[in-house]
PADOTOR-732480 format. One record per residue (C-alpha): residue number from 1; residue in one letter; chain; x, y, z. Coordinates in steps of 0.25 Angstrom, whole numbers, plus 5000, padded with zeros to 4 digits. Each point is the difference from the previous one (the first is absolute). Layout:
PADOTOR-732480
NUM;A;A;X;Y;Z
...
This chain:
PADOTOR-732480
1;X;A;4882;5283;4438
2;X;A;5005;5010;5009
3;X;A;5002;5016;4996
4;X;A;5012;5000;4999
5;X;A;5003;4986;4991
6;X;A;4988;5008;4992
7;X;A;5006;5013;4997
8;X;A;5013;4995;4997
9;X;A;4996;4991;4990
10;X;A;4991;5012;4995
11;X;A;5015;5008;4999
12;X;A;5006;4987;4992
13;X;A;4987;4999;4991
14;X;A;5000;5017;4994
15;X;A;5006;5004;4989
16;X;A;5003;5015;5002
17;X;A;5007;4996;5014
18;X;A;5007;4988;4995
19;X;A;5008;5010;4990
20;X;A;5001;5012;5008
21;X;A;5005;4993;5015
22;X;A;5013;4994;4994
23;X;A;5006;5012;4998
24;X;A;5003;5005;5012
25;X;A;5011;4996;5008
26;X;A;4995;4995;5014
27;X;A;4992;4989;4990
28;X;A;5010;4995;4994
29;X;A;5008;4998;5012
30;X;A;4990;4994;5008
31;X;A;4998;4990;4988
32;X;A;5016;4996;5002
33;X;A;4997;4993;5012
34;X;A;4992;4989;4992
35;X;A;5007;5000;4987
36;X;A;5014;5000;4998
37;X;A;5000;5011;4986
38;X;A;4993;4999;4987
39;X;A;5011;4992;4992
40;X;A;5001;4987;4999
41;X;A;5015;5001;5004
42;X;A;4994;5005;5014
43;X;A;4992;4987;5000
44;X;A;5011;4990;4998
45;X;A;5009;5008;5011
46;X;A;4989;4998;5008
47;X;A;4998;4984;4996
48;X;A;5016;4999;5002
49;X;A;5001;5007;5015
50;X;A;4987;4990;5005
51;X;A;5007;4988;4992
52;X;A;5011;5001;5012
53;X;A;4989;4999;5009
54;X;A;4995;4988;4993
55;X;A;4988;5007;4997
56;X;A;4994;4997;4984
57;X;A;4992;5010;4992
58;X;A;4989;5004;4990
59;X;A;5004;5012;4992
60;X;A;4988;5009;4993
61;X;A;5000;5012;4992
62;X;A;4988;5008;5004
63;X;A;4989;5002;4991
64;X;A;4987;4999;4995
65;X;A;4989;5002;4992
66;X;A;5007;5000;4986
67;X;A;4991;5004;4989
68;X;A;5011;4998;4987
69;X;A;5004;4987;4993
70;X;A;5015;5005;4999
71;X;A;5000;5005;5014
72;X;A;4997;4985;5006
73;X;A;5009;4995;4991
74;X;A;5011;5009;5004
75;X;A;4994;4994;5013
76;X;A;5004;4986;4998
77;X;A;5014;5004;4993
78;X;A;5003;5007;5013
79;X;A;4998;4986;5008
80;X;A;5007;4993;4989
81;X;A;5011;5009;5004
82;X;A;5000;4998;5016
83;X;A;4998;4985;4997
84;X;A;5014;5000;4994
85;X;A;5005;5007;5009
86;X;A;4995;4991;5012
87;X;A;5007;4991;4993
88;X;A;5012;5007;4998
89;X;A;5000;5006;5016
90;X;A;5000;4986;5005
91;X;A;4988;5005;5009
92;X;A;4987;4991;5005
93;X;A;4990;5009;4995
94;X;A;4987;5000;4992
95;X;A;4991;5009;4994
96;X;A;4986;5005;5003
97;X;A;4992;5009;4989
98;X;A;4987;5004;4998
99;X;A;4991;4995;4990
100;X;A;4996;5017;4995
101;X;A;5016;5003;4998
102;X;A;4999;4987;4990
103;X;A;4986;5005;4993
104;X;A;4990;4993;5007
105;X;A;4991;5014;4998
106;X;A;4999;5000;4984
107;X;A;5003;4986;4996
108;X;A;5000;4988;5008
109;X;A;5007;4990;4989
110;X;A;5012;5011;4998
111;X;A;5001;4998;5018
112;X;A;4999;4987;4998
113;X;A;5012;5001;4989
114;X;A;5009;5008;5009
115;X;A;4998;4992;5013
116;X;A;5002;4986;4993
117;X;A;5014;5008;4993
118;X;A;5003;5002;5015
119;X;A;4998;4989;5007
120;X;A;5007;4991;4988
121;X;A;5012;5008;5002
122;X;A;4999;4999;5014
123;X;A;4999;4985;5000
124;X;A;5011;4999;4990
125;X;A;5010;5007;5011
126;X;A;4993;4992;5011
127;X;A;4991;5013;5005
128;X;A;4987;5003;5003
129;X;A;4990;5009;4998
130;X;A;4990;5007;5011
131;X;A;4988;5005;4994
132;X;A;4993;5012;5008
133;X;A;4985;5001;5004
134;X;A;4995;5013;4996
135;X;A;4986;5005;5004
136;X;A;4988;4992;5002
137;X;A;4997;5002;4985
138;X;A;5011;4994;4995
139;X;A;4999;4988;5008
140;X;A;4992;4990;4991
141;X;A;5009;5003;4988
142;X;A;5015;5000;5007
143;X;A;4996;4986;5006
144;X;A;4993;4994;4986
145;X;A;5015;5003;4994
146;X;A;5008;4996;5010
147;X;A;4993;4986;5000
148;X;A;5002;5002;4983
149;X;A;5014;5002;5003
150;X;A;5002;4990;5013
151;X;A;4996;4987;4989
152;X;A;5013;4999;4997
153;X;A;5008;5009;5006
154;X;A;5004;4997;5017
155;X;A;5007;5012;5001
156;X;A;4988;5011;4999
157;X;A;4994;5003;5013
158;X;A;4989;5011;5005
159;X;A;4995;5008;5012
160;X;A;4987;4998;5006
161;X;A;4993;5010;5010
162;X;A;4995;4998;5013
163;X;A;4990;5012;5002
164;X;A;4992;4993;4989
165;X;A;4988;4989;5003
166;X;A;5002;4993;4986
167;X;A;5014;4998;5003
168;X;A;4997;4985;5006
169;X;A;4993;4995;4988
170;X;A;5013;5006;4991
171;X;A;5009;4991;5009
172;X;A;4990;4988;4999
173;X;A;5000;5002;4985
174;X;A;5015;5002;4998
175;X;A;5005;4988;5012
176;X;A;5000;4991;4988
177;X;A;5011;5007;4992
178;X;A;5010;4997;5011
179;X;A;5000;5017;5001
180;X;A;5011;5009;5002
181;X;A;4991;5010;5012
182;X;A;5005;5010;5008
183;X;A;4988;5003;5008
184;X;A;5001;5018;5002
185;X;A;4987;5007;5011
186;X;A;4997;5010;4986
187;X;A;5004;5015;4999
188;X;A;4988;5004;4990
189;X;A;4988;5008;5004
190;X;A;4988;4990;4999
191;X;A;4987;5001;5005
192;X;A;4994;4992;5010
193;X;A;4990;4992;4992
194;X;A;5012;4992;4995
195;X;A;5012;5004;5010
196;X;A;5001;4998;5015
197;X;A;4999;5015;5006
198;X;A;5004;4995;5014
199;X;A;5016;4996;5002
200;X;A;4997;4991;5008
201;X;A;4991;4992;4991
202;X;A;5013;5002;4990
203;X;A;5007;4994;5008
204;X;A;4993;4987;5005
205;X;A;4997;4998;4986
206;X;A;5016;5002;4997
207;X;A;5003;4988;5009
208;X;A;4990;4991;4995
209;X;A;5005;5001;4987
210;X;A;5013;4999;5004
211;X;A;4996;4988;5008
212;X;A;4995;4994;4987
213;X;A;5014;5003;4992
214;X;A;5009;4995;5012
215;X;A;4992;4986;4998
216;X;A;5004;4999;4986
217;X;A;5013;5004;5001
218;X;A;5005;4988;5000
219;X;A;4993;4995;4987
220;X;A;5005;5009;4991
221;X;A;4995;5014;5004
222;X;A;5010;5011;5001
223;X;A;4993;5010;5012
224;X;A;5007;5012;5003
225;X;A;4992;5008;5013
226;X;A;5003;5014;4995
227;X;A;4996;5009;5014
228;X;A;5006;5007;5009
229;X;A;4991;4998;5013
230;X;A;5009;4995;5010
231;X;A;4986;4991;5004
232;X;A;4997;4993;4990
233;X;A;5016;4997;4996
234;X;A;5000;4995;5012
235;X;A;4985;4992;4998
236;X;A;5006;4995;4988
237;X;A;5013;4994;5007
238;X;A;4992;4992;5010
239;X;A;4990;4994;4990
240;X;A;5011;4997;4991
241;X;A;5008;4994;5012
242;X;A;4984;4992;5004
243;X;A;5001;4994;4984
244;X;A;5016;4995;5002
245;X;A;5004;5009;4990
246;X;A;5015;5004;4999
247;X;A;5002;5015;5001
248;X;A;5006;4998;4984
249;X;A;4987;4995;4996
250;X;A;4993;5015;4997
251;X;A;5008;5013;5000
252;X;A;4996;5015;5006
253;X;A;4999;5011;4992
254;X;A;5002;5013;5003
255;X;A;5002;5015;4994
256;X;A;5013;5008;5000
257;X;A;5003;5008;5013
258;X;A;4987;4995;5008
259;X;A;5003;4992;5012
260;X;A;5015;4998;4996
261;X;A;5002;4995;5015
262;X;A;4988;4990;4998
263;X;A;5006;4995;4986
264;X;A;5015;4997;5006
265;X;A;4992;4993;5013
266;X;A;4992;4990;4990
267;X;A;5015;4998;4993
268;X;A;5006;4998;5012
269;X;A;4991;4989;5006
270;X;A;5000;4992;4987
271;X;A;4989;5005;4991
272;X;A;5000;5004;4986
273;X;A;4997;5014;4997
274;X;A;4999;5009;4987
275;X;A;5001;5015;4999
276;X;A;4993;5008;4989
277;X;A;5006;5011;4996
278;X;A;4993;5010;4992
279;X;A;5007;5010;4989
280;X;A;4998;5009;4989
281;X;A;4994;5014;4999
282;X;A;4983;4996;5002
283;X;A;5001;4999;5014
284;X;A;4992;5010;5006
285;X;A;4987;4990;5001
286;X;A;5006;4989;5004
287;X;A;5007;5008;5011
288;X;A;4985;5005;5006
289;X;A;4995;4988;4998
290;X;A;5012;4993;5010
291;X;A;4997;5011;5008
292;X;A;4984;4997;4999
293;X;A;5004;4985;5005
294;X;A;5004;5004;5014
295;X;A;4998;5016;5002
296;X;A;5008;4998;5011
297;X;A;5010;5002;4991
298;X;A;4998;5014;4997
299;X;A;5003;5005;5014
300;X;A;5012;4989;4999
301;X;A;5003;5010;4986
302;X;A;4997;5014;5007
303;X;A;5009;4997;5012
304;X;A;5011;4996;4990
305;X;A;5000;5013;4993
306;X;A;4999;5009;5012
């Protein structure tokens, strides 16, 4: 892992900096480039202007780590709420939510009760929901209820993470389900006796993977690539291309305000793609840990705000 990827991720991970940066000024106008505000009215503006573009989203409300049973269900009304509103906005979006904003911390039967509320909700107005991957800790538990939830329920699907070794046995294990996956590199700090430390290891182990999903994509897999490396989008179009896919088969998806040229090319030669777009006030880490993904994008940031 490179020292710059490690110190970000340092910054994302301490307490005393995640409350004390946000307030000044230059931080939270470097974080506007990748989030279009903290109310969810932001997000759907935003949802709206890249519906003209034929671009879809994922909306989240930025969180984590939540350590109250009211909390998590306030959590879960909250989605409840965007959900009806999709419905109402006439917008193609879904939602992705951590398993800790649900209680996944303190009581796994009270997450399982919240997510299930969710997705049902969601399957009764014909949406979806996204399950997050947290750390590498989290891992074993997030998958064991997503498969709980997935039985009986199509419309549930998770995220799994590319830096990890055990990530091909997960997809082994979960390829019978007929799995919703949208296949991310990882933005958590792990060491290297279970992580890739070397990008380029990440990144040969991305397109395997991805190899793997695009093969099932026609048996009732839903793969959604989730990078923003022009190579292996590129990688991915050619072996999708070499399996006689059609470019509606499996759908990109990308964050808000990264590689806006990149997502409006994939449009515009035919493929799907899906923007997530971030709100709410608990951004700071998941700001750094954007920023940890690619550190180019912090002299990307410090351009911008000279």
């Amino acid at each position: 892992m490179g020292l710059a990827r490690s110190a970000l991720l340092w910054v994302s991970e301490n307490r005393k900096l995640r409350q004390s940066l946000p307030r000044y000024k230059f931080i939270r106008r470097a974080v506007s480039r990748f989030m279009p505000g903290e109310q969810p009215e932001d997000a759907f503006r935003a949802a709206a202007e890249l519906s003209t573009r034929s671009i879809n989203t994922i909306l989240t409300h930025l969180g984590e780590n939540i350590a109250d049973e009211n909390e998590a269900r306030s959590v879960e009304e909250h989605y409840k709420g965007i959900l009806d509103q999709v419905k109402k906005s006439n917008l193609d979006s879904y939602i992705s939510v951590k398993l800790t904003q649900l209680g996944l911390d303190f009581n796994q039967e009270l997450c399982h009760q919240n997510l299930l509320a969710l997705v049902e909700q969601a399957q009764s107005l014909n949406n979806m929901i996204w399950i997050d991957m947290e750390q590498s800790s989290y891992v074993d538990r997030t998958l064991a209820l997503y498969k709980r939830v997935r039985k009986d329920h199509p419309n549930v699907g998770v995220c799994l993470q590319a830096y990890l070794y055990r990530t091909k046995k997960d997809l082994d294990d979960l390829l019978p389900l007929s799995p919703a996956i949208r296949l991310v590199k990882g933005a958590y700090a792990e060491p290297a006796s279970i992580a890739y430390p070397k990008k380029t290891d990440v990144d040969a182990n991305y397109f395997a993977l991805a190899r793997v999903l695009l093969g099932k994509a026609q048996h009732g897999v839903k793969v959604g690539i989730a990078t923003h490396d022009r190579s292996l989008i590129q990688s991915v179009c050619r072996e999708a291309e070499t399996l006689g896919l059609s470019r509606k088969d499996y759908e990109f998806q990308l964050l808000y305000g990264i590689q806006t040229d990149e997502q409006f090319r994939l449009v515009a030669d035919g493929y799907l793609v899906r923007v997530l777009i971030s709100y709410g006030t608990y951004w700071f880490p998941w700001y750094v840990r954007r920023l940890a993904e690619r550190p180019a994008n912090v002299w990307f940031v410090l351009r911008n705000l000279v």
